[in-house]
NULO-532358 format. One line per field, with one value per atom (N, C-alpha, C): atom name; residue number from 0; x, y, z. Coordinates in nm, 4 decimals. Each point is the difference from the previous one (the first is absolute). Layout:
N
at <- (CA; ...) $
i <- (NUM; ...) $
east <- (X; ...) $
north <- (Y; ...) $
up <- (Z; ...) $
end
This chain:
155
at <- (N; CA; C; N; CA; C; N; CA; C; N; CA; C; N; CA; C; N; CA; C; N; CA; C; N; CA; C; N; CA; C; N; CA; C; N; CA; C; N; CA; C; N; CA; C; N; CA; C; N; CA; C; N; CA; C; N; CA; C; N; CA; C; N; CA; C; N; CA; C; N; CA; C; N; CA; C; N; CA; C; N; CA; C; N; CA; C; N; CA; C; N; CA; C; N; CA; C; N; CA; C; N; CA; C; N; CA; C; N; CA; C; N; CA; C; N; CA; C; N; CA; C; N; CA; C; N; CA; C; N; CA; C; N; CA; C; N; CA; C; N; CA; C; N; CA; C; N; CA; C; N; CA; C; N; CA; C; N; CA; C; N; CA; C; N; CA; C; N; CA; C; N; CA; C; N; CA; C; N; CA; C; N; CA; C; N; CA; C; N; CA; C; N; CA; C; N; CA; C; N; CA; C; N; CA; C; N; CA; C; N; CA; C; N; CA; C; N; CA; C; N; CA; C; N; CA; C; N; CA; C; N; CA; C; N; CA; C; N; CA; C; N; CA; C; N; CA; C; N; CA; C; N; CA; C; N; CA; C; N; CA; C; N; CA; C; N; CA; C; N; CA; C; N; CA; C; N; CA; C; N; CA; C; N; CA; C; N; CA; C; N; CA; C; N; CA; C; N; CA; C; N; CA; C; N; CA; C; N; CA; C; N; CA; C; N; CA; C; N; CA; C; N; CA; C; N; CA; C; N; CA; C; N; CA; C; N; CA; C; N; CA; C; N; CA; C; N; CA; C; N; CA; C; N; CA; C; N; CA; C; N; CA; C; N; CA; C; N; CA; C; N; CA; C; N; CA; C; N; CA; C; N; CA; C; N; CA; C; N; CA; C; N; CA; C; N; CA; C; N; CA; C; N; CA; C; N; CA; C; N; CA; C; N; CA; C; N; CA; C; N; CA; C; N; CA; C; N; CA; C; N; CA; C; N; CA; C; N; CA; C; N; CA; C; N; CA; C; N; CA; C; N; CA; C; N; CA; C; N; CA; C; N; CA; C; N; CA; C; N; CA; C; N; CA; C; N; CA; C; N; CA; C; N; CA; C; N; CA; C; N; CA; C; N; CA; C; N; CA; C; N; CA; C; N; CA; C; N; CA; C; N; CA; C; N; CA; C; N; CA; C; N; CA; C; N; CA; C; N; CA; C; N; CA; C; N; CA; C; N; CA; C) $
i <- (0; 0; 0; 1; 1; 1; 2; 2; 2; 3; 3; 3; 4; 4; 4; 5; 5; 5; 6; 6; 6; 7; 7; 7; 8; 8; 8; 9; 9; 9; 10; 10; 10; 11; 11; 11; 12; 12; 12; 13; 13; 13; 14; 14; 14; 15; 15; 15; 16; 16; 16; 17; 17; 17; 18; 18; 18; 19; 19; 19; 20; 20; 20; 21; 21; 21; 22; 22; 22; 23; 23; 23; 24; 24; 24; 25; 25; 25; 26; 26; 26; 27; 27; 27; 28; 28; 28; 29; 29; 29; 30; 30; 30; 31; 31; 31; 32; 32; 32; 33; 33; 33; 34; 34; 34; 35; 35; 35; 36; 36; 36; 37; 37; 37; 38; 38; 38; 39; 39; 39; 40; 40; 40; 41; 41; 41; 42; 42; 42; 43; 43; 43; 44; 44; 44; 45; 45; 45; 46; 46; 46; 47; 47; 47; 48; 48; 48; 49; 49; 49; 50; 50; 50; 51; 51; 51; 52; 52; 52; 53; 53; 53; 54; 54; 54; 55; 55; 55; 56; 56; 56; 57; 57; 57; 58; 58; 58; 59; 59; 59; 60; 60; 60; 61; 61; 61; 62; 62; 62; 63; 63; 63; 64; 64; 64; 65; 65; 65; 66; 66; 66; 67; 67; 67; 68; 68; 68; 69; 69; 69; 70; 70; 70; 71; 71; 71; 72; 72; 72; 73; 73; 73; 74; 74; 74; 75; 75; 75; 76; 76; 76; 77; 77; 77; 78; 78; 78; 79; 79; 79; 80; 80; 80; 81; 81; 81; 82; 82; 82; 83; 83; 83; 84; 84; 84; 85; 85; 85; 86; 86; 86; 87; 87; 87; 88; 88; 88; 89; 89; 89; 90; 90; 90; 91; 91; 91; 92; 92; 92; 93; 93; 93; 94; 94; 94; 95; 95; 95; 96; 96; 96; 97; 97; 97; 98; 98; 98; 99; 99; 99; 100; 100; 100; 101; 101; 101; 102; 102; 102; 103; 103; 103; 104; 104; 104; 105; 105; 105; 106; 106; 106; 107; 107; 107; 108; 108; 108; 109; 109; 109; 110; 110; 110; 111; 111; 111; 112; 112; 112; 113; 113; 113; 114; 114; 114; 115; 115; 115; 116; 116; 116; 117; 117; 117; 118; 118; 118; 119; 119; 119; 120; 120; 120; 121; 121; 121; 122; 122; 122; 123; 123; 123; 124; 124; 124; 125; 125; 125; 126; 126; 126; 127; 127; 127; 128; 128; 128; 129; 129; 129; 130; 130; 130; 131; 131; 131; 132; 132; 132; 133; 133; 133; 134; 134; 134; 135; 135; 135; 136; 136; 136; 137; 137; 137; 138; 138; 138; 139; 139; 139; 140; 140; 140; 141; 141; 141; 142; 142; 142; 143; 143; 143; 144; 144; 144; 145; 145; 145; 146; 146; 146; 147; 147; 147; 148; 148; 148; 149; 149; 149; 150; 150; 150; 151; 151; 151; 152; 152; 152; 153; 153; 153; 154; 154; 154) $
east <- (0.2983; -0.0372; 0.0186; 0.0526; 0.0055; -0.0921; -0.0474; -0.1215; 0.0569; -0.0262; 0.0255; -0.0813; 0.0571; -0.0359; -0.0094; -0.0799; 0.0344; -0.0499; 0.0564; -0.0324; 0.0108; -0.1121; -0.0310; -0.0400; 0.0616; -0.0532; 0.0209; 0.0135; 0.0027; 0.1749; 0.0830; 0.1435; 0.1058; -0.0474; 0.0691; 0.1094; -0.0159; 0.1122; -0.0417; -0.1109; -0.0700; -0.0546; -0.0895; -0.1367; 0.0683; -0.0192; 0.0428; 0.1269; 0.0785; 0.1363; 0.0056; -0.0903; 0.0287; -0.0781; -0.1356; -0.0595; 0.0717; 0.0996; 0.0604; 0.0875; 0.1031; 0.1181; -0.0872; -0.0831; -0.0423; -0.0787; -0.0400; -0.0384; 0.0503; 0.1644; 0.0964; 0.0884; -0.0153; 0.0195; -0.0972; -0.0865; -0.1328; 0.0388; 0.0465; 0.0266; 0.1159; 0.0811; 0.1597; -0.0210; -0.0597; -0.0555; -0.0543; -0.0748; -0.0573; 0.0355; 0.1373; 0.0754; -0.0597; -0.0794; -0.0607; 0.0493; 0.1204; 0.0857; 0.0302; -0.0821; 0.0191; -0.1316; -0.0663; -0.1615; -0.1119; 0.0551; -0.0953; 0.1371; -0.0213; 0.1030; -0.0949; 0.0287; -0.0461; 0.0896; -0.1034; 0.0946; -0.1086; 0.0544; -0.1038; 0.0106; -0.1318; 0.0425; -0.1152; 0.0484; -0.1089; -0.0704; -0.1573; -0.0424; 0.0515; 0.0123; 0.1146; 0.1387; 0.0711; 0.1598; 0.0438; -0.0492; 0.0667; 0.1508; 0.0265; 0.1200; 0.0631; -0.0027; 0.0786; 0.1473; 0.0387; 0.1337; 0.0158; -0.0993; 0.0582; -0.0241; 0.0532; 0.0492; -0.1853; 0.0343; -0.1516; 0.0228; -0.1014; -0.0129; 0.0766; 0.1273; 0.0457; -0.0751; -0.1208; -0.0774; -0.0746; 0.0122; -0.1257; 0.1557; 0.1017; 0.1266; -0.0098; -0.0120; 0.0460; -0.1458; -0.0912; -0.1409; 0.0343; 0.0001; 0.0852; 0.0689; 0.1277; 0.0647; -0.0062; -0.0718; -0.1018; -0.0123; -0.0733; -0.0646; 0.0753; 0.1517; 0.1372; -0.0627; -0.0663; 0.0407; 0.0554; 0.0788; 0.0880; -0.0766; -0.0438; -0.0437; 0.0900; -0.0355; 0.0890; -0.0497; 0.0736; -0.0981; 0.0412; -0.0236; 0.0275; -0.2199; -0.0164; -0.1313; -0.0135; -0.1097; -0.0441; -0.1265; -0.0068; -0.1862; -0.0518; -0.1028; -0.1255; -0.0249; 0.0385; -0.0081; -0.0798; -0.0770; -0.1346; 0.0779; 0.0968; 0.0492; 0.0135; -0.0202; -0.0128; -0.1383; -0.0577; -0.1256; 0.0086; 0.0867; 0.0325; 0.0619; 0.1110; 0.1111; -0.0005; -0.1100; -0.0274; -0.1714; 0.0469; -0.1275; -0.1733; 0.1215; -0.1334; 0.0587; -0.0598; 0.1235; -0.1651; 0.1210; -0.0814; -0.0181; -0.0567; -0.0713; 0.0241; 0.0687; 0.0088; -0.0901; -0.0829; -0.1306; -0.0789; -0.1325; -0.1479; 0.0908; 0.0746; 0.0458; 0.1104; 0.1067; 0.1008; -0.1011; -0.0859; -0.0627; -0.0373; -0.1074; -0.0712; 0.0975; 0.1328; 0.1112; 0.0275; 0.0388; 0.0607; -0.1486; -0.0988; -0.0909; -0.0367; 0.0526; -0.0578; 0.1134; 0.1046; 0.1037; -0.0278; -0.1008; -0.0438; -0.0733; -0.0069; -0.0881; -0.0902; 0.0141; -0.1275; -0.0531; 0.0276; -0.0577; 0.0130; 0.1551; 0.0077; 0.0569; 0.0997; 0.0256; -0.0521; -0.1076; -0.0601; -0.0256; 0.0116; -0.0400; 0.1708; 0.0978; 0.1687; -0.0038; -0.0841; 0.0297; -0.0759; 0.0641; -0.0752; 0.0270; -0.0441; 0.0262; 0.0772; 0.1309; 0.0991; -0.1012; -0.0797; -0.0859; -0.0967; -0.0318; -0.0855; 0.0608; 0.1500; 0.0211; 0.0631; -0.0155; 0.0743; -0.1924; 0.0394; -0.0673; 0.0232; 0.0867; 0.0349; -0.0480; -0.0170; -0.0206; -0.1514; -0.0542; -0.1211; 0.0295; 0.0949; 0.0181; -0.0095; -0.0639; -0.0173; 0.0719; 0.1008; 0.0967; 0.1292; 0.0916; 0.1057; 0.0655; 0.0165; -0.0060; 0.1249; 0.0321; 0.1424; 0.0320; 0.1363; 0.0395; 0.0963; 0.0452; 0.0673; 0.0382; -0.1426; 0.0542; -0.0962; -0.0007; -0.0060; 0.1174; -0.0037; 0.0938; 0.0145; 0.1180; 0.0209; -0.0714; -0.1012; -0.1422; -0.0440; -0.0504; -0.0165; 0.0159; 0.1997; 0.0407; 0.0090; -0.0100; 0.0235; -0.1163; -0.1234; -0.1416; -0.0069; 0.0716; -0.0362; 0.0989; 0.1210; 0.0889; -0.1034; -0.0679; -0.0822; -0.0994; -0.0742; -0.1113; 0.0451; 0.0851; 0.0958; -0.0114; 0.0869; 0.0552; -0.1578; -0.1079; -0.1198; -0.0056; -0.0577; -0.0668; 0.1181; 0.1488; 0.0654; 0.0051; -0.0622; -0.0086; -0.1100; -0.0930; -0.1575; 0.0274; 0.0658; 0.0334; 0.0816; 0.1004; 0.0646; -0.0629; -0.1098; -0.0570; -0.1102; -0.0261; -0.1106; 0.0599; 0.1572; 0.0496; 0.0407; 0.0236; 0.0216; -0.1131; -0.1433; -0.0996; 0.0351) $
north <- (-2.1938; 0.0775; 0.1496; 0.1037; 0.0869; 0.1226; 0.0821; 0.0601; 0.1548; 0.0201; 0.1246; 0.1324; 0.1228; 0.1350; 0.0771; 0.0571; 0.1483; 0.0857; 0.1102; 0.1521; 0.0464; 0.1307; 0.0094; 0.1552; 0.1078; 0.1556; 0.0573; 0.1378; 0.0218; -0.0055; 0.0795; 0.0210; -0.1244; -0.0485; -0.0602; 0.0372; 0.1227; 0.0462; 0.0564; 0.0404; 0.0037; -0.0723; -0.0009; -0.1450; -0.1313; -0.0188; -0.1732; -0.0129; 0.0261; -0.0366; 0.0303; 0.0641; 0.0394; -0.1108; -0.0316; -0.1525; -0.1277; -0.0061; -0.1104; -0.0007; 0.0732; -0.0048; -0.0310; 0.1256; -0.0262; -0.1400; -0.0500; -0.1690; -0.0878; 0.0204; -0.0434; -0.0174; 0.1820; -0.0241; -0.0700; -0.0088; -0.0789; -0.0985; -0.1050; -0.1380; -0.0689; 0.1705; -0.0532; -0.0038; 0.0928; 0.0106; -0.1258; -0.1140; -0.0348; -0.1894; 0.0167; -0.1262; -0.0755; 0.1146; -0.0652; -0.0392; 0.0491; 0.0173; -0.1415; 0.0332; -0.0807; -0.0690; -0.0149; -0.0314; 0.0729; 0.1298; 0.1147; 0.0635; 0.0672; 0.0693; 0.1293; 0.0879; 0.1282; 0.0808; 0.0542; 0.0659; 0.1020; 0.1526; 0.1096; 0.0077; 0.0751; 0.0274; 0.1177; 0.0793; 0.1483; -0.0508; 0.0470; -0.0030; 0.0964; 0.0958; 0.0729; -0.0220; 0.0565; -0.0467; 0.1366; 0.1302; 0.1148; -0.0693; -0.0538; -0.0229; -0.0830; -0.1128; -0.1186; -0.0058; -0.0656; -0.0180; 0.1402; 0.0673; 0.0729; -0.0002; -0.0154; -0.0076; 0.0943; -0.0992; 0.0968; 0.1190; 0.1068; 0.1375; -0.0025; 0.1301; 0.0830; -0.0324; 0.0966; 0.0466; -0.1347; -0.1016; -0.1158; -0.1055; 0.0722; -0.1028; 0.0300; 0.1439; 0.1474; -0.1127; -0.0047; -0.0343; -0.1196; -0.0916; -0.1556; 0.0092; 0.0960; -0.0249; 0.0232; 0.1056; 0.0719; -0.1242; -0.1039; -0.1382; -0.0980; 0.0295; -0.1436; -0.0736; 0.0459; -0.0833; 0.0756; -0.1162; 0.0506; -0.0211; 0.0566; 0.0066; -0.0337; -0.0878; -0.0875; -0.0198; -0.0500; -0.0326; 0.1180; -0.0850; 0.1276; 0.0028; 0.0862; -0.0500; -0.0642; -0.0210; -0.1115; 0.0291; -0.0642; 0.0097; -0.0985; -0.0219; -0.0880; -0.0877; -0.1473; -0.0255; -0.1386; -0.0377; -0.0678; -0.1755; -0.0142; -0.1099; -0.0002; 0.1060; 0.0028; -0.0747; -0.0063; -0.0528; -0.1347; -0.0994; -0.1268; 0.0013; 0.0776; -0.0573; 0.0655; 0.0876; 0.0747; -0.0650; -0.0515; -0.0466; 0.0912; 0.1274; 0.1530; 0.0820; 0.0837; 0.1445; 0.1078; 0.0946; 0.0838; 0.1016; 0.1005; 0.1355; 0.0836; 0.1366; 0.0875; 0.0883; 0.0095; 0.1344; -0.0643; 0.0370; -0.0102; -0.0067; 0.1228; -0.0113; -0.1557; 0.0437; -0.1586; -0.1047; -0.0399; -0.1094; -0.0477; 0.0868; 0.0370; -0.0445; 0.0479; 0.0131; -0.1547; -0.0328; -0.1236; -0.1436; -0.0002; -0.0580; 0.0005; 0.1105; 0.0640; -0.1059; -0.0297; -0.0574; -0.1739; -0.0313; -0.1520; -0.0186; -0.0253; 0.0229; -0.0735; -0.1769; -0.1102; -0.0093; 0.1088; -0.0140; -0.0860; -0.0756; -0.1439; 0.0445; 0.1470; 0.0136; 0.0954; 0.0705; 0.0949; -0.0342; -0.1455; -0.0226; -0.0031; 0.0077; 0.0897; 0.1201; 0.0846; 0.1271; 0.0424; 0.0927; 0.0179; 0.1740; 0.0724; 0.1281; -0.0223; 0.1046; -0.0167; 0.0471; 0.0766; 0.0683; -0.1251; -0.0638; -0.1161; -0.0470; -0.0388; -0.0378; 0.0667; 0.1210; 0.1070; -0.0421; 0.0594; -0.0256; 0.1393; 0.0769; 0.1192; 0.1582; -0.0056; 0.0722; -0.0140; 0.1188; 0.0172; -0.0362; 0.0669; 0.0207; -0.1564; 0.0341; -0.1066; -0.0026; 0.1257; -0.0326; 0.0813; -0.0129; -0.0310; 0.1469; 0.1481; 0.1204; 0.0360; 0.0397; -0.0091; 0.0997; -0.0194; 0.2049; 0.0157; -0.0124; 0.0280; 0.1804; 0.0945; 0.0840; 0.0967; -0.0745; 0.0549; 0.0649; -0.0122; 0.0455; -0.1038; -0.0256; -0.0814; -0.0422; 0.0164; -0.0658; -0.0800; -0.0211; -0.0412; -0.1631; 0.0347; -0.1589; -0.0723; 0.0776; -0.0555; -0.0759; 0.0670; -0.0561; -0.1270; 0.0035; -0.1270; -0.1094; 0.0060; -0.0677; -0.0687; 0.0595; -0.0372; -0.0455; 0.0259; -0.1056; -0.1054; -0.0285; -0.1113; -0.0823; 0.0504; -0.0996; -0.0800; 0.1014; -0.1005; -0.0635; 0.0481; -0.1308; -0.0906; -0.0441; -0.0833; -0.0606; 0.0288; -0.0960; -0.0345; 0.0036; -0.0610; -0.0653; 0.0180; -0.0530; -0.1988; 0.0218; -0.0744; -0.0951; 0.0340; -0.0572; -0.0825; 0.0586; -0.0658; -0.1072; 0.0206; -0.1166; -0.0702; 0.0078; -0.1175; -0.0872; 0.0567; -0.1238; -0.0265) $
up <- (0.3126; -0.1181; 0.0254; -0.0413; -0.0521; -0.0717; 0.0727; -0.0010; -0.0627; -0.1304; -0.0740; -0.0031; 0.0839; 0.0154; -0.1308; -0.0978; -0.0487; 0.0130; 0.0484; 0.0182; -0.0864; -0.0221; -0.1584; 0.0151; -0.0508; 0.0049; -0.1482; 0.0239; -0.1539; -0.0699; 0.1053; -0.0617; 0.0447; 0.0904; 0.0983; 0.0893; 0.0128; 0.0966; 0.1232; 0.0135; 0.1680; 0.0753; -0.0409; 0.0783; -0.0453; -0.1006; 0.0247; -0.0125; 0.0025; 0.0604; 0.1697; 0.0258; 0.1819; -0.0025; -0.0812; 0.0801; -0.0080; -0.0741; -0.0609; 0.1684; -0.0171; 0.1247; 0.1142; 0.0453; 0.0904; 0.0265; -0.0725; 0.0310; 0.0209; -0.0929; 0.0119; 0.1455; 0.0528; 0.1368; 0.1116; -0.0311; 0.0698; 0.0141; -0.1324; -0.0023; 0.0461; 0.0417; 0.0533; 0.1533; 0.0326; 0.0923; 0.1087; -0.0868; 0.0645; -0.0579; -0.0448; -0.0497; -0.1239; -0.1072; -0.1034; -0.1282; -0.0070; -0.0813; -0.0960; -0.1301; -0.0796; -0.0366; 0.1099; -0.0030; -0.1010; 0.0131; -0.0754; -0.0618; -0.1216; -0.0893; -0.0382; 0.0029; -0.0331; -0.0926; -0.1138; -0.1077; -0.0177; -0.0700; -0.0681; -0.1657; -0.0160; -0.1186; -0.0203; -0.0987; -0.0242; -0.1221; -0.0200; -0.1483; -0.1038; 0.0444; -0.1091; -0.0516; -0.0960; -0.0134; 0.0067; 0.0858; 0.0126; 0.1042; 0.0715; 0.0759; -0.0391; -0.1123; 0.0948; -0.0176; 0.0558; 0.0617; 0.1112; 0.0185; 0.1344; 0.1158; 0.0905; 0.1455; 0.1136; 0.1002; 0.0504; 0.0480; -0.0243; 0.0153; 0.1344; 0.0260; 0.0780; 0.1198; -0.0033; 0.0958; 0.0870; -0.1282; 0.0678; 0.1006; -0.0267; 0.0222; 0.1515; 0.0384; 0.0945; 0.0896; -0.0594; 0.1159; 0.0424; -0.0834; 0.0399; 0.1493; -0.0781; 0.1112; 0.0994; 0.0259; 0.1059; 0.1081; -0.0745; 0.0835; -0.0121; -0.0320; 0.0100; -0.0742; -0.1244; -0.1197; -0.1294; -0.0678; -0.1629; -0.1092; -0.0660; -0.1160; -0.1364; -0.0704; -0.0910; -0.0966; -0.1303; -0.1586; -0.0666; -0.1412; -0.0951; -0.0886; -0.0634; -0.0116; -0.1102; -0.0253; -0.1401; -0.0009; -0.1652; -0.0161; -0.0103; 0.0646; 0.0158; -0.1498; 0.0062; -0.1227; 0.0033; -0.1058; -0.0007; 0.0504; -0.0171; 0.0664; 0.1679; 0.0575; 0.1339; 0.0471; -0.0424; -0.0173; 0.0876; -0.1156; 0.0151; 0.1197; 0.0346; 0.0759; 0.1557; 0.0014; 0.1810; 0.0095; 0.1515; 0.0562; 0.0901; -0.0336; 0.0552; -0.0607; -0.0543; -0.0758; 0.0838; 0.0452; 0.1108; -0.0668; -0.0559; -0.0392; 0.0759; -0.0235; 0.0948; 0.0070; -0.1000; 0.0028; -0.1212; -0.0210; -0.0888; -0.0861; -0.0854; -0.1113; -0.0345; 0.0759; -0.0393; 0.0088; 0.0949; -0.0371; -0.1234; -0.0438; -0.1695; -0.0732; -0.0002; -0.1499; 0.0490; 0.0776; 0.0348; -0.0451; 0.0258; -0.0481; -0.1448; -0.0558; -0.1544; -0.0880; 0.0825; -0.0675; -0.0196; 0.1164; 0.0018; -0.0833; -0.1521; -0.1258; 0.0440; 0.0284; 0.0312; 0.1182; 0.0901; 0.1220; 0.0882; -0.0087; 0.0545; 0.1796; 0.0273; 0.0877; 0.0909; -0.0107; 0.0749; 0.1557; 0.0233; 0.1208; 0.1150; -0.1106; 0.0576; 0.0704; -0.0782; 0.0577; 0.0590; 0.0824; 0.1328; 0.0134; 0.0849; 0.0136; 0.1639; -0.0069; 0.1322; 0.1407; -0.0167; 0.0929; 0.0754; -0.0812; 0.0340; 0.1298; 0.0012; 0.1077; 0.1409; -0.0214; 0.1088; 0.1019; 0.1502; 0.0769; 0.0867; -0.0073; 0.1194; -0.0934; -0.1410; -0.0692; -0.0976; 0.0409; -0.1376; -0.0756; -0.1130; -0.1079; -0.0754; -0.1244; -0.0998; -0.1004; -0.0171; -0.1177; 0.0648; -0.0476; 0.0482; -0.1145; 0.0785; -0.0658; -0.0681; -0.1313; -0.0410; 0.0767; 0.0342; 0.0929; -0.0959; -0.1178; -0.0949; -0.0224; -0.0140; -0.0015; 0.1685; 0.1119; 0.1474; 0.0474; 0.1205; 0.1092; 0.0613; 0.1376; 0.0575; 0.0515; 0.0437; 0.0851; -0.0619; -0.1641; -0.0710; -0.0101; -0.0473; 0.0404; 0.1577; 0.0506; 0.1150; 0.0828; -0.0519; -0.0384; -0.0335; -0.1456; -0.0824; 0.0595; 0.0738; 0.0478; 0.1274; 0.0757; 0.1278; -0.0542; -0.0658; -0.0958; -0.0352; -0.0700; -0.0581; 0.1032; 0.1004; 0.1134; 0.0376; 0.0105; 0.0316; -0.0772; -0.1317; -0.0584; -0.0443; -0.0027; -0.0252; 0.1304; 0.1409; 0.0731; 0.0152; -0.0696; -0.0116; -0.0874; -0.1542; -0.1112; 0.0479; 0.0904; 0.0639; 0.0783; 0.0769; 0.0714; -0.0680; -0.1333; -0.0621; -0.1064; -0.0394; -0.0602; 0.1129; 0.1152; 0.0583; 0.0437; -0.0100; 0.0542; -0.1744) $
end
């Protein structure tokens, strides 16, 4: 069986597309390929169809990974068809729940922070308009909690 990822921020071109790949590289990583499928998507429709942020591409690669996807928006049929859809901060959570009218999937989503283990932080900070430290931040956060994330879909 086949175990469905979504990463979920506001534009989809920083945070959850770096959580998407990067899990992606996790799962190649470690011969999972095909087991778990990971896809993003933003609650907003300021981007879609565009490519992930420059800067979040530049941090990636930093850590020999590619950043890939065009973005999309978060749409109430995701619901049905992903088996965790991950929250990147307080806010995406909220919009992404606000969209579950009957309350049938709240127990899907999860906040990405929940599962990082090397980092405080509880939400996952846009660096949209930072400096390079910024993403490069959120790229090393990522990498934790998508290997706590990993470790907790495999028990």
């Amino acid at each position: 069986m086949t175990y469905k990822l979504l990463f979920v921020c506001l534009g989809n071109i920083c945070r959850s597309p770096s959580a998407e790949n990067i899990m992606n590289y996790l799962i190649e990583q470690r011969g999972l390929e095909g087991k778990i499928i990971c896809d993003s998507a933003g609650t907003s429709s300021y981007h879609i169809g565009a490519s992930p942020d420059r800067r979040m591409q530049a941090a990636a690669a930093r850590r020999g990974i590619k950043l890939v996807g065009q973005a999309r928006q978060f749409a109430p049929s995701d619901f049905e068809t992903f088996d965790l859809i991950l929250a990147m901060d307080r806010s995406n959570y909220r919009d992404i729940v606000r969209l579950d009218r009957e309350n049938r999937y709240e127990d899907k989503v999860r906040l990405m922070c929940d599962f990082a283990s090397q980092h405080r932080d509880r939400e996952v900070p846009d660096p949209y308009y930072g400096g390079e430290a910024g993403f490069d931040h959120v790229i090393n956060l990522l990498l934790d909690a998508c290997d706590g994330l990993l470790e907790d879909v495999l028990k």
